[in-house]
Each structure stands twice: as C-alpha cells, then as structure tokens.
C-alpha positions, 0 to 999 in steps of 0.5 A, spaced: 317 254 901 323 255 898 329 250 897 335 251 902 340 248 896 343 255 893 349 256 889 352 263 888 355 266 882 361 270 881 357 276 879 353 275 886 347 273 883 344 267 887 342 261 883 337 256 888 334 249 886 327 253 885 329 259 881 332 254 877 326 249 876 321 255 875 326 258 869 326 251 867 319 251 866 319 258 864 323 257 858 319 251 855 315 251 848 309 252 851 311 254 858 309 249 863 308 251 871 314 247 876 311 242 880 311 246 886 306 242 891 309 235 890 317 238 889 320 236 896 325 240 899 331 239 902 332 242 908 337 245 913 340 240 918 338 244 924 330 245 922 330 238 921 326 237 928 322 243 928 319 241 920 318 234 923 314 236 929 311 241 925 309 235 920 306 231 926 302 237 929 299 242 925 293 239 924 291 238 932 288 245 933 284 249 937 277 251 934 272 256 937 265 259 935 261 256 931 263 256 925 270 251 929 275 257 927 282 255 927 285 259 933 291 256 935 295 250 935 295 244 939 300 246 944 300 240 949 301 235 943 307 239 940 310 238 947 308 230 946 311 230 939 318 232 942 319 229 948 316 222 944 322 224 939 327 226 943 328 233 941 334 236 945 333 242 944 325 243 946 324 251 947 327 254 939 323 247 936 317 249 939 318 257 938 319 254 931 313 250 930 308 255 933 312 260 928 311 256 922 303 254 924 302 262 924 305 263 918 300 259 915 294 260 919 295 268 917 296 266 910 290 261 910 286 267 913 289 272 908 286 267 901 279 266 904 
C-alpha cells in the first residue's frame, strides 16, 4: 500500500512519501529497509469509509473444505458495519470493500 500524500516536480517526476522513505533508507550506511508494515498511511478523504469497513470486516470470512479455504468475504457483516457506521454511500463502500478483500485473497493464494 501506497501513501496518497504525493508532491509533483517540475520535470514531471512525481515524489510521494513512500518513495521518499524508501530512497531515504536506500542511501544509509549500511542501507536499512523502510519500516513499511508499521508506516501508517494517509488516506484520501473519500476512501475513508470503505478503509474503516474493510479494517472492521475482513477477517469475517466464509471457509469451505476441509482445509477451511478462504472463499469469500462476509457479505451480511459488511452490510452490518455500514448501516452501524452510518455509510452514505453504502453500493461504491461495499464495491470498494469486496474489491480490497480480493485484491488480498489473490495475492495471499498467489505467495502460497
């Protein structure tokens, strides 16, 4: 995940937080790695409620098999966390979540 926080240059080059930490580290004697899984990130004003729905739901998941295989997300508890945050705009929230909880389903299945 990336910072939304980004300055652009005159030349065009485009200079966001992480890329700045991650340099910053890069350029240390002896290079050190950016604190990346801690670092916390700013997010855009409107991905706010989708990112707080998301935090609040992904661990309630459907299994299947023996093995319990993540298969989907929680649908009825995402609906639940939205009505219980007064979410305005409920249809691009959930759209949002369920697209962030596949993003990272693919991605686990992808490193196993």
């Amino acid at each position: 995940m990336q910072t939304s926080a980004s300055v652009t240059l005159d030349d065009g080059t485009v200079l966001d937080k992480c890329s700045q930490c991650r340099a910053m580290h890069a350029e240390r004697k002896p290079p050190t790695e950016p604190p990346c899984d801690t670092c916390r990130v700013e997010l855009l004003e409107e991905n706010a409620d989708s990112a707080r729905i998301y935090m609040l739901c992904n661990r309630q998941v459907i299994t299947a098999g023996e093995a319990n295989e993540v298969i989907d997300l929680n649908y009825q508890t995402v609906k639940t966390m939205m009505d219980l945050y007064q979410v305005e705009k409920q249809k691009e929230c959930f759209e949002a979540v369920v697209g962030t909880f596949h993003h990272f389903l693919s991605k686990e299945r992808e490193n196993r």
